[in-house]
C-alpha positions as CSV (number, residue, x, y, z in Angstrom):
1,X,4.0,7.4,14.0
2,X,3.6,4.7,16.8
3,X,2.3,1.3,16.5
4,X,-1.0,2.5,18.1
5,X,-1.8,4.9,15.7
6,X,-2.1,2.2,13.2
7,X,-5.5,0.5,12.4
8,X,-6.7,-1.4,9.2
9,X,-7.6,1.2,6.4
10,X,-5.9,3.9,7.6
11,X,-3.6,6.4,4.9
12,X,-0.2,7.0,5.3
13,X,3.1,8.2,3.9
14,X,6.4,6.6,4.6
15,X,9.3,7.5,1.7
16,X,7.1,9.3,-0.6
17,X,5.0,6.5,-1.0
18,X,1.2,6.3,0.2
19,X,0.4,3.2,1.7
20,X,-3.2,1.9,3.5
21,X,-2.8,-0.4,6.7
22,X,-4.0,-3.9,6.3
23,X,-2.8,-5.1,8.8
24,X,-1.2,-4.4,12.5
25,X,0.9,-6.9,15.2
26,X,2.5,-6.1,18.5
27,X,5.4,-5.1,16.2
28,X,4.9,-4.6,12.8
29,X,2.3,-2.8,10.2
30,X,1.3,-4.8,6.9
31,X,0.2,-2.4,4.3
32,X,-0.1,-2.7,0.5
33,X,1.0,0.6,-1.7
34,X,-1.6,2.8,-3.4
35,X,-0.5,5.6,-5.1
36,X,0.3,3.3,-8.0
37,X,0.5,0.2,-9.1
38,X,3.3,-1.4,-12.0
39,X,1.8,-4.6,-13.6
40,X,4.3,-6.5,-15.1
41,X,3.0,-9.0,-18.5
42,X,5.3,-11.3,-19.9
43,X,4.7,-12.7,-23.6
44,X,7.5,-15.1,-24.9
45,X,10.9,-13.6,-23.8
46,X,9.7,-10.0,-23.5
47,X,8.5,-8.5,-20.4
48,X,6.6,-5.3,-20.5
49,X,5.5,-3.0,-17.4
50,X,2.6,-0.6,-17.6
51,X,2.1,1.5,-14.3
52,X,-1.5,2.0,-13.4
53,X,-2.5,5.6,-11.4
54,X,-4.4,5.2,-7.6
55,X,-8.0,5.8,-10.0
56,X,-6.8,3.2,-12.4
57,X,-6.0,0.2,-10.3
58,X,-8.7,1.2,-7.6
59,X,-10.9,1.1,-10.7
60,X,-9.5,-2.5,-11.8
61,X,-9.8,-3.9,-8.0
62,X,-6.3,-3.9,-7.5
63,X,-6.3,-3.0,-3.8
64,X,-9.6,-4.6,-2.9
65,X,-8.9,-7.3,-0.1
66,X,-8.3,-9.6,1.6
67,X,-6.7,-11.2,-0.4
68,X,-4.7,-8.6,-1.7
69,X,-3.7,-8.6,-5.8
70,X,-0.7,-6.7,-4.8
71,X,2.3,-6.9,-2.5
72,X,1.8,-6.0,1.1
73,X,4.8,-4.5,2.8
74,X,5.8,-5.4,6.2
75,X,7.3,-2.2,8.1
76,X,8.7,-2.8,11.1
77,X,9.7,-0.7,14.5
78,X,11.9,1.4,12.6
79,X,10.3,1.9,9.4
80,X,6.9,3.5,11.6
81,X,9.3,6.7,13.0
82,X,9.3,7.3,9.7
83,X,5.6,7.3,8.6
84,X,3.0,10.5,8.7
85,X,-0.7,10.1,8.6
86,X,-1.8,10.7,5.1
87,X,-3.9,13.7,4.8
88,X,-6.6,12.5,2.8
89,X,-8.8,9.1,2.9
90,X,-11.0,7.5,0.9
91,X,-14.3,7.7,2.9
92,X,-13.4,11.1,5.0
């Protein structure tokens, strides 16, 4: 994909990962990951991870935004050759 196929909201795969566009500069996409979601809890010295499906952390407002509650990923020039529109969206 090129930098103008991006716009905020859309779908889209890059290394078997679905991610939506938050964000898009004269270089770069910002884009949080939503096919899952690991939460990681930590109580005294043990650290657990639970990974939550797309449905499940949609559900709990994970990807709801801005702000964002997860991570957003910066891909840059090189990273976009690599992405392909995702085939579904939520709202299409």
């Amino acid at each position: 994909m090129k930098i103008s196929d991006f716009s905020i909201g859309i779908e889209f795969t890059v290394w078997g990962k679905t991610y939506r566009c938050t964000d898009v500069g004269s270089r770069v996409v910002i884009a949080i990951r939503i096919d899952e979601m690991t939460m990681a809890t930590k109580q005294g010295d043990t650290i657990s991870h639970q990974v939550l499906s797309r449905t499940e952390a949609e559900q709990q407002g994970w990807f709801d935004g801005p702000p964002y509650a997860v991570a957003e990923h910066i891909l840059d020039e090189d990273d976009l050759e690599a992405c392909e529109r995702a085939l579904t969206q939520l709202g299409s």
